[in-house]
N, C-alpha and C positions, 0 to 999 in steps of 0.2 A: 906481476907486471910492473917493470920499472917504470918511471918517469921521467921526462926529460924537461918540464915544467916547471916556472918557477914556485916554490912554496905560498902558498897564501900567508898573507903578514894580517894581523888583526893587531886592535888593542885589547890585551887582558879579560878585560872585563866588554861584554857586551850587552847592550839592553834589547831586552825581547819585548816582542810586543803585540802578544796575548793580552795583557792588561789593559793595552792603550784601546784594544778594541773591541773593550767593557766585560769583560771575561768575570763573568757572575754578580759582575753589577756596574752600577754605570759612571765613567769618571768623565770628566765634564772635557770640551776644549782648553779650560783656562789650566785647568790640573793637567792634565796632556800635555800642553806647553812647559808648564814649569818643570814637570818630570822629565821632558827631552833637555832643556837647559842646566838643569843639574845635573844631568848626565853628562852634556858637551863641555861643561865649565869642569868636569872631576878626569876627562883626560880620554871620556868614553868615543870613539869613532865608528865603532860596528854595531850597525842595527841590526837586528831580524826582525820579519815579517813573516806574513803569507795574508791570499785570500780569505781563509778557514778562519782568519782572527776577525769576529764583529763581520763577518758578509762583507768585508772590505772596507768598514769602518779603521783598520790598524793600518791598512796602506793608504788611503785617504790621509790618515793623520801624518803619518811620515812623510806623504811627496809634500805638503803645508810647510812641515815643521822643517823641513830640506834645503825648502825654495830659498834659494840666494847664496845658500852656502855655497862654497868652490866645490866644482863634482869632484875632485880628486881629494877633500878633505876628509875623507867619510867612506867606508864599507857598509853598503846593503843588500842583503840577501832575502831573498822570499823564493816559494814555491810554487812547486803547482801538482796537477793531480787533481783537485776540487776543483773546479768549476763555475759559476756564480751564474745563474741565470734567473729571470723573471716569477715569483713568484705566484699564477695564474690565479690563484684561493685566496689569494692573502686580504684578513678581514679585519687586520692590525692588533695581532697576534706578535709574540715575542718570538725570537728565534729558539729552539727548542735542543741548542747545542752548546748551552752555557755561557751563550755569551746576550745582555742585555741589550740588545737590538733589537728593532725590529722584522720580521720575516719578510721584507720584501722582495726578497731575493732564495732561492735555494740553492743548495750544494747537489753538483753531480760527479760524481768521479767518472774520469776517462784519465788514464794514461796515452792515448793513442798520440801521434805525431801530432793528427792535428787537433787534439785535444792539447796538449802539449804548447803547441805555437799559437794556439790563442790565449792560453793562460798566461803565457808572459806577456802580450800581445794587449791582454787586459790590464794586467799589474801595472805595465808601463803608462797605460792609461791610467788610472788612478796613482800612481805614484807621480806624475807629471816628471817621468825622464824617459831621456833617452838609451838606455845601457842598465843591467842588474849586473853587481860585482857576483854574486854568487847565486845559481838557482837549483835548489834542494827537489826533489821527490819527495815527496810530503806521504809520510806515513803509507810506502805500498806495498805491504806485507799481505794484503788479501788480494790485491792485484799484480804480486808480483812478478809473471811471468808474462806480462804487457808491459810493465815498468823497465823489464831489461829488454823486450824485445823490439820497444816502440819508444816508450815515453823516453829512454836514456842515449839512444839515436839521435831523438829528435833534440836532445841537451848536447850532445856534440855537435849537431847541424849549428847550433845558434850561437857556441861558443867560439865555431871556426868563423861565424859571421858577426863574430863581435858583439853579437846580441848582449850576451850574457859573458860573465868574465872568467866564472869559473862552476864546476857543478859537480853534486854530489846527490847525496839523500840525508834526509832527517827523519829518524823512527828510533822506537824506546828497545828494537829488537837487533840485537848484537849480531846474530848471527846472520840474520843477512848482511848486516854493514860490513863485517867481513866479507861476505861473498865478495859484494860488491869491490871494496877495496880489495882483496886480492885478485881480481878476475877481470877488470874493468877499468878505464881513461877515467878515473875519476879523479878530482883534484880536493877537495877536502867534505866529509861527513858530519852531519850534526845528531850526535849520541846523548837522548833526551831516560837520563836513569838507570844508566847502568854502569857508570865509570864514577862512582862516590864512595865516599867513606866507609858506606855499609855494603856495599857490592864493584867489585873489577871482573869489569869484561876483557882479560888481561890477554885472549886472544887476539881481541880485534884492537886492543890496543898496539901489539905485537905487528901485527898486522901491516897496521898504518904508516908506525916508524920503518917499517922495512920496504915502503914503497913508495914511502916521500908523501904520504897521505894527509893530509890535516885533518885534526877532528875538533867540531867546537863541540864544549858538553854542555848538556840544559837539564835542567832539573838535579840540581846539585842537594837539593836540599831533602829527597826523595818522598816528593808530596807530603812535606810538611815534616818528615821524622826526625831529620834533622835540622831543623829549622828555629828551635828552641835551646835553650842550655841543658834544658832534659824534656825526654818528653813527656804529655801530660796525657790524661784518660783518654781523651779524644782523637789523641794521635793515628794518624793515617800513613797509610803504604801502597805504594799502586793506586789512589786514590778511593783506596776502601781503608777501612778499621785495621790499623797494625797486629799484625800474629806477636804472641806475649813474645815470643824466641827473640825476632828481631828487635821488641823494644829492650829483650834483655843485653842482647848485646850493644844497643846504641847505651844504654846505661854504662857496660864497660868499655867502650870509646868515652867518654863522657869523664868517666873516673879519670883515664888518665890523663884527659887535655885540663883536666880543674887540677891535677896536682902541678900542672906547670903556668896555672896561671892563663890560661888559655878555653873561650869557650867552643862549643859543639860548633853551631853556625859559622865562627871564624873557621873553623878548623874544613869544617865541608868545604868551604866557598874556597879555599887556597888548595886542597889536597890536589884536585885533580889537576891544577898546573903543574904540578911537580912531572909529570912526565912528560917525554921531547915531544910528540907526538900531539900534545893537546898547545893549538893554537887559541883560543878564547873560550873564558864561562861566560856562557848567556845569563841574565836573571832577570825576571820579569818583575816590574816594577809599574805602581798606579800612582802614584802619587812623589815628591820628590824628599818627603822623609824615607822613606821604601830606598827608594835607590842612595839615598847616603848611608843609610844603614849598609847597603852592603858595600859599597867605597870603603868605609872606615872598617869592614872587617878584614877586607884584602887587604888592608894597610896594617893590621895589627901583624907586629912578629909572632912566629910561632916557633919556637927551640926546634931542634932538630931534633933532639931527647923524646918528642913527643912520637915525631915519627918510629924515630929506631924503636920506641914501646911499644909501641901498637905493632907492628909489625912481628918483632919479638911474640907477643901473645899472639898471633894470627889474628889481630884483627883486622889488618889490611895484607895485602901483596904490595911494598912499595917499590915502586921502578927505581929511586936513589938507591935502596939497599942494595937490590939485586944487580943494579951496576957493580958494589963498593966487592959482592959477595963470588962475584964470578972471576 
């Protein structure tokens, strides 16, 4: 399905914000503030949210940290799909979904239209605006056949009314992003671990470029494996304990970004801009040494030698080469 829409433009780098809304522990307002300012002082302009982050503690913090800015200075995207409603039990109790809140609120997933038009409905409410630049399908892989039949209708109803500026979906599973993008009026995708270092979903990558698609990636660093200059015993994958195979190969990524002077973490956090198709990395960030760390690693060179090696050895598919190789 072609397009006839304009491209989603981001900046580079995007901050996510899972962490602003305490995502396994708790970062304070004053920390929250500083982490949004050193993001906006390093060049950063596109937010992501959703309600799922903190029961709506991470769009709280956003429509705050917003207020006054020029609307047109800034990309904000959030989702829907979950739900937020009153917590009937709640006997102040933590939220039990990793994030350090409290339950007063619980999650219900409905994709339905009008599950759908309240969700933004809400967001807009807690974010204190009027308009979301981009609004994501949040993780509907178990609900998927409401998600295209209801919930993605109902993201075209609100796009043609200006509700929302652009829409897509955000989930860790490739192959429906594909569906999607090939089959579907969608305008750009957020692909959360499967377009990094250690794995290309070279499909849906394919995909994208071929129908004017944006994709932003999140989780670059793939829950932690490549997040260090090597990994260490406790290293995780998919959010569980790394299989020894993958850590062996993140070792031979590893080898060859240290013979060029170059580490792992730089190296994840830049690869995946390397192809046309990929408009912004998200990185979640709690504090604002977090997110300079990763500014200075997008800013470090990385030889082109490093690529054409890795690739050479199979240990990427790079879209540079395979331009250079056709």
């Amino acid at each position: 399905m072609s397009r006839t829409r304009p491209p989603v433009s981001l900046s580079r780098l995007g901050l996510g914000g899972s962490q602003l809304g305490n995502l396994y522990r708790e970062v304070s307002d004053a920390t929250a503030a500083q982490t949004f300012e050193a993001a906006w002082e390093a060049g950063i302009k596109y937010f992501d949210t959703a309600p799922h982050y903190g029961l709506g503690l991470s769009e709280r913090r956003f429509g705050s940290l917003l207020h006054g800015l020029p609307r047109d200075s800034y990309i904000l995207s959030t989702k829907v799909g979950r739900l937020l409603e009153p917590n009937p039990a709640f006997a102040g109790e933590q939220d039990n979904e990793g994030f350090a809140v409290p339950a007063r609120t619980v999650r219900r997933w409905d994709f339905s239209r009008e599950g759908i038009r309240r969700s933004i409905g809400d967001s807009l409410e807690r974010l204190g605006l009027d308009r979301i630049d981009i609004a994501f399908l949040h993780d509907p892989e178990n609900h998927w056949r409401q998600a295209l039949d209801e919930g993605l209708p109902a993201l075209l109803e609100l796009r043609d009314e200006g509700v929302v500026g652009a829409i897509g979906a955000g989930m860790n599973i490739a192959q429906h992003l594909t569906e999607l993008v090939r089959g579907h009026d969608v305008d750009v995708v957020m692909c959360a671990g499967r377009y990094t270092l250690l794995e290309q979903a070279d499909e849906l990558m394919s995909a994208a470029a071929e129908n004017g698609v944006g994709v932003v990636i999140a989780g670059v660093y793939n829950s932690g494996l490549l997040a260090r200059p090597r990994p260490d015993s406790q290293a995780r994958y998919n959010y569980a304990p790394a299989p020894p195979d993958l850590v062996s190969r993140v070792h031979a990524i590893a080898d060859v970004c240290e013979r060029h002077g170059v580490t792992l973490p730089e190296a994840a956090l830049a690869f995946p801009l390397r192809h046309p198709a990929v408009v912004s990395v998200v990185v979640g960030a709690g504090t604002p040494s977090q997110l300079t760390d990763a500014t200075q690693r997008l800013a470090g060179h990385i030889p082109e030698v490093v690529w054409s090696e890795l690739a050479a050895a199979g240990l990427i598919s790079d879209p540079q080469r395979q331009r250079h190789d056709r």
